[in-house]
C-alpha positions in Angstrom: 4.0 122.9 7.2 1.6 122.3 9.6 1.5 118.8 11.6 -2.2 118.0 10.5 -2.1 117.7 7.1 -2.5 114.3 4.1 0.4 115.2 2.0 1.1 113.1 -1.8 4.6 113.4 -2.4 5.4 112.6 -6.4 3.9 109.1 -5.5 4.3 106.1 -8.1 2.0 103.2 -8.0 2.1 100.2 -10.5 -0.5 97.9 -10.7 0.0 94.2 -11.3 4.1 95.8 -13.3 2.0 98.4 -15.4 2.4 102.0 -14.0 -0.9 103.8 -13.4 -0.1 106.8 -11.4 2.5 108.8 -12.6 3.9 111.7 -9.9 0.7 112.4 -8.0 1.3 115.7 -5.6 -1.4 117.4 -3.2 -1.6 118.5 0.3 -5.3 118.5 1.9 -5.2 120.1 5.4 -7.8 120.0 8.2 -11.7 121.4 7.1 -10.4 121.7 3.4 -12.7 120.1 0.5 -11.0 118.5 -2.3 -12.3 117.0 -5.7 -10.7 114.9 -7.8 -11.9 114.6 -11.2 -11.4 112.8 -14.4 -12.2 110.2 -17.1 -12.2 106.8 -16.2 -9.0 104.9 -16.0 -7.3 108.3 -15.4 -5.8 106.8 -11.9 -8.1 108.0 -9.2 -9.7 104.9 -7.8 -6.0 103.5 -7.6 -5.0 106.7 -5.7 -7.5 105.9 -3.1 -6.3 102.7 -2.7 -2.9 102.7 -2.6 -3.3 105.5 0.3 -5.6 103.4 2.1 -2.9 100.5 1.8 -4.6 97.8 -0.8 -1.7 94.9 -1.4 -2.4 95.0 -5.0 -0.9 98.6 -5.8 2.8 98.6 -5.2 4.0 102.2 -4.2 7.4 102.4 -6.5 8.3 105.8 -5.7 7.1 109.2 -3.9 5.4 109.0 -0.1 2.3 109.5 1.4 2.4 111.2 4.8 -0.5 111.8 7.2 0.4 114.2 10.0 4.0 114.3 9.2 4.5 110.7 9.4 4.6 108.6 6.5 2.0 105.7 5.6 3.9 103.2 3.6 4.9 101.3 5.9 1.8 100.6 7.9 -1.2 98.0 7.5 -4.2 99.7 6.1 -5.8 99.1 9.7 -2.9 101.5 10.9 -3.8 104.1 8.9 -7.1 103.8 10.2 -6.3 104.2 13.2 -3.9 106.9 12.4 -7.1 109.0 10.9 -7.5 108.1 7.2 -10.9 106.6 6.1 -11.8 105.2 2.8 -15.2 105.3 1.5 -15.3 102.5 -1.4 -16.5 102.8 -4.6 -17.6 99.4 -4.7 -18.5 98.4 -1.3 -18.1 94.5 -0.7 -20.7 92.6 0.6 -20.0 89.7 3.3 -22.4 87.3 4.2 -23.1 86.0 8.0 -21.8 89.7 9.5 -24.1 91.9 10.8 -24.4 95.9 9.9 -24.1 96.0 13.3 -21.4 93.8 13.9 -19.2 95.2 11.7 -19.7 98.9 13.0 -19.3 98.0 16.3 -16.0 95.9 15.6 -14.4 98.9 13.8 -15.1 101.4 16.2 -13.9 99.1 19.0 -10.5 98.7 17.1 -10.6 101.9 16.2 -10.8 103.2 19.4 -8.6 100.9 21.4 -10.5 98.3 22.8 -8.7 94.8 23.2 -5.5 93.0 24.2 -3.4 96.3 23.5 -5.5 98.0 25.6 -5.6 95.3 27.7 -1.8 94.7 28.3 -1.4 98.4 28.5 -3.8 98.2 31.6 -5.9 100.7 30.5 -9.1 99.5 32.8 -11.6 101.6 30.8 -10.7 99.5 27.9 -11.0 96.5 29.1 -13.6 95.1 27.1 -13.1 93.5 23.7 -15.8 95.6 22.6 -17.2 99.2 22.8 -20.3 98.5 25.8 -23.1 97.8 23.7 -25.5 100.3 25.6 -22.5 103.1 24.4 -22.5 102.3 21.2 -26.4 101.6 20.4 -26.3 105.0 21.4 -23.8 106.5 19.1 -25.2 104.2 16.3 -29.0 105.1 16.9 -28.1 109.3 16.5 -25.9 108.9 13.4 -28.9 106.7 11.5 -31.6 109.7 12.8 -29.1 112.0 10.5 -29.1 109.6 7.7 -32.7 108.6 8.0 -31.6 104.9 8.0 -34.7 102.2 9.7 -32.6 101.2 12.6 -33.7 97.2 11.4 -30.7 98.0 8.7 -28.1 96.9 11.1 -29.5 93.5 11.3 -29.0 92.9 7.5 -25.7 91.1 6.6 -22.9 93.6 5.3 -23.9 95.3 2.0 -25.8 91.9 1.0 -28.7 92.8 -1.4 -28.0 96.5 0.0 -29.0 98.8 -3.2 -26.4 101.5 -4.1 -28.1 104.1 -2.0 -27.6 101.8 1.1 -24.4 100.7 0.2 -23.5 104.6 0.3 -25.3 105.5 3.4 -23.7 102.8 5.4 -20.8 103.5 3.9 -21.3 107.1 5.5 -22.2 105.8 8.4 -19.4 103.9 8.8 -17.5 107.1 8.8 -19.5 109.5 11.0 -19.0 106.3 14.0 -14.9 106.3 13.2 -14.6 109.9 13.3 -12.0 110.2 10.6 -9.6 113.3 10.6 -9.2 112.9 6.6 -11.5 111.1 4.5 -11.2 110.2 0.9 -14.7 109.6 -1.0 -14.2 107.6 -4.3 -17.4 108.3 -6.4 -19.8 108.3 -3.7 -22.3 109.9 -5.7 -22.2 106.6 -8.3 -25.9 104.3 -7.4 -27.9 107.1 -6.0 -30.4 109.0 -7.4 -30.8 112.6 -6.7 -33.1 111.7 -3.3 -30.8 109.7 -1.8 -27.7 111.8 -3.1 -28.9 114.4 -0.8 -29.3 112.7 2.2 -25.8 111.6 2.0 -24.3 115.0 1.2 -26.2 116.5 3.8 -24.7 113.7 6.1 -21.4 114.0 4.7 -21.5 117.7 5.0 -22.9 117.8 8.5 -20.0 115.2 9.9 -16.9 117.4 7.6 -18.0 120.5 9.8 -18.6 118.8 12.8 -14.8 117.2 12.8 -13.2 119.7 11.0 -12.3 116.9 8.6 -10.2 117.1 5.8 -12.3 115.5 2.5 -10.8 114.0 -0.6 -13.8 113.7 -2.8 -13.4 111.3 -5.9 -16.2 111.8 -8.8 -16.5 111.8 -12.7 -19.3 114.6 -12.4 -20.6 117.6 -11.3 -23.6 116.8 -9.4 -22.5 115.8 -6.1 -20.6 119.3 -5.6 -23.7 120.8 -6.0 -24.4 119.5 -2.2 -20.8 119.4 -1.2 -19.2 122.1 -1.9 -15.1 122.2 -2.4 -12.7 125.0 -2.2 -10.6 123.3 -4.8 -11.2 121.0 -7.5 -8.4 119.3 -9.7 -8.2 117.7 -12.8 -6.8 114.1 -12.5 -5.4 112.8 -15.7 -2.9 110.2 -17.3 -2.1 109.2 -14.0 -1.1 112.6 -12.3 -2.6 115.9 -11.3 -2.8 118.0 -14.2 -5.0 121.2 -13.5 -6.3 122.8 -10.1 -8.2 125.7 -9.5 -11.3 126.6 -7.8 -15.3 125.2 -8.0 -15.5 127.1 -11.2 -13.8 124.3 -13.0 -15.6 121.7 -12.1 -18.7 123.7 -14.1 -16.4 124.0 -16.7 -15.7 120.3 -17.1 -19.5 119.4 -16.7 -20.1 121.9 -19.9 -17.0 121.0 -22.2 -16.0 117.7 -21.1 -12.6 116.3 -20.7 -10.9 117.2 -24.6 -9.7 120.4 -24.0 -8.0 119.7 -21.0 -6.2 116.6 -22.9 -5.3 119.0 -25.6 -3.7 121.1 -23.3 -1.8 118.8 -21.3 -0.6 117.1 -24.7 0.4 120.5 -25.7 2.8 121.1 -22.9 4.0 118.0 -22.9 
């Protein structure tokens, strides 16, 4: 298998002493486009959580490995570090933190900066934070892409933010941490078909770019009309039920989910 890869391995999670997913298998390797569809309360939000290490979702068997090393017993901002990025569904908003302040914080942690970096005497990282001449840099390119008023960063986090900007900073966020997998849960939920594309066409510009590996969570088909997968899988009952190619994800968008229930009942 080769080292680069996010591999589910028959994973369990319970939520709260109820069981939601079920045996959950799939390998996504570097530059490869997932999507992961299905009706809600099928398991795929609490997929994306429990990789990204949520304490609420209690892994009860199966692993999750992320370049051959496995994530359970790390913090989520270890896995963070280690590559993995979560784009939220329902991005929380906190009061009194800057846009900016919050970006600049997780790229600084992300990157090193502080008293590990510090006590490993590492003199470029010397500095609690990223310089702030560096990063208004970085920050000022990726908001040209995503047509963002650079004034945005002086709003608190994802207070008042519409769905759209919840999404694009969201985005953002991930073009600044340089993720080597990221997993996407119903980005395309808020926006409307204007700002939909400006964040595909950000989304799709930062997978090539990084060669990243993309997990993309959604109930419909219109966000793979921007971003396009090379595999699409049907997500059901709390496990992986039915893979193929984009062709099923126009499939589902015409019929629906009944006939795939049918089927899986009927092999069951």
């Amino acid at each position: 298998m080769e080292r680069q890869t996010l591999e589910i391995q028959e994973l369990h999670v319970s939520v709260e002493g109820k069981e939601i997913l079920k045996g959950v298998n799939l390998v996504v390797k570097p530059g490869e486009i997932h999507a992961l569809m299905g009706p809600n309360g099928s398991g795929k939000s609490t997929l994306s959580y429990a990789l990204m290490g949520h304490p609420r979702y209690e892994i009860t068997g199966g692993d999750a490995l992320l370049n051959g090393e496995s994530l359970l017993a790390l913090a989520p901002d270890e896995r963070a570090r280690q590559g993995l990025f979560l784009a939220m569904q329902y991005p929380v908003a906190v009061s009194g933190v800057t846009l900016y302040s919050f970006l600049r914080a997780a790229v600084s942690a992300k990157r090193g900066y502080g008293e590990a970096a510090r006590a490993s005497g590492n003199q470029r990282l010397h500095g609690r934070l990223i310089p702030a001449r560096q990063f208004r840099q970085e920050v000022n390119e990726e908001l040209e892409k995503l047509r963002m008023d650079p004034a945005f960063l002086r709003r608190y986090l994802n207070e008042g933010f519409s769905g759209g900007e919840k999404k694009r900073a969201e985005i953002l966020q991930m073009a600044l941490l340089k993720p080597t997998f990221a997993i996407l849960d119903e980005t395309d939920s808020g926006l409307d078909i204007d700002a939909l594309r400006i964040v595909s066409a950000g989304i799709n510009q930062l997978q090539q770019e990084q060669n990243m590996g993309l997990l993309v969570i959604t109930h419909y088909q219109r966000i793979l009309n921007y971003i396009h997968p090379q595999f699409v899988h049907i997500f059901l009952n709390g496990r992986i039920v039915l893979s193929d190619g984009p062709a099923l994800a126009a499939k589902l968008e015409e019929e629906g989910y009944d006939w795939v229930q049918k089927q899986f009942e009927e092999q069951r």
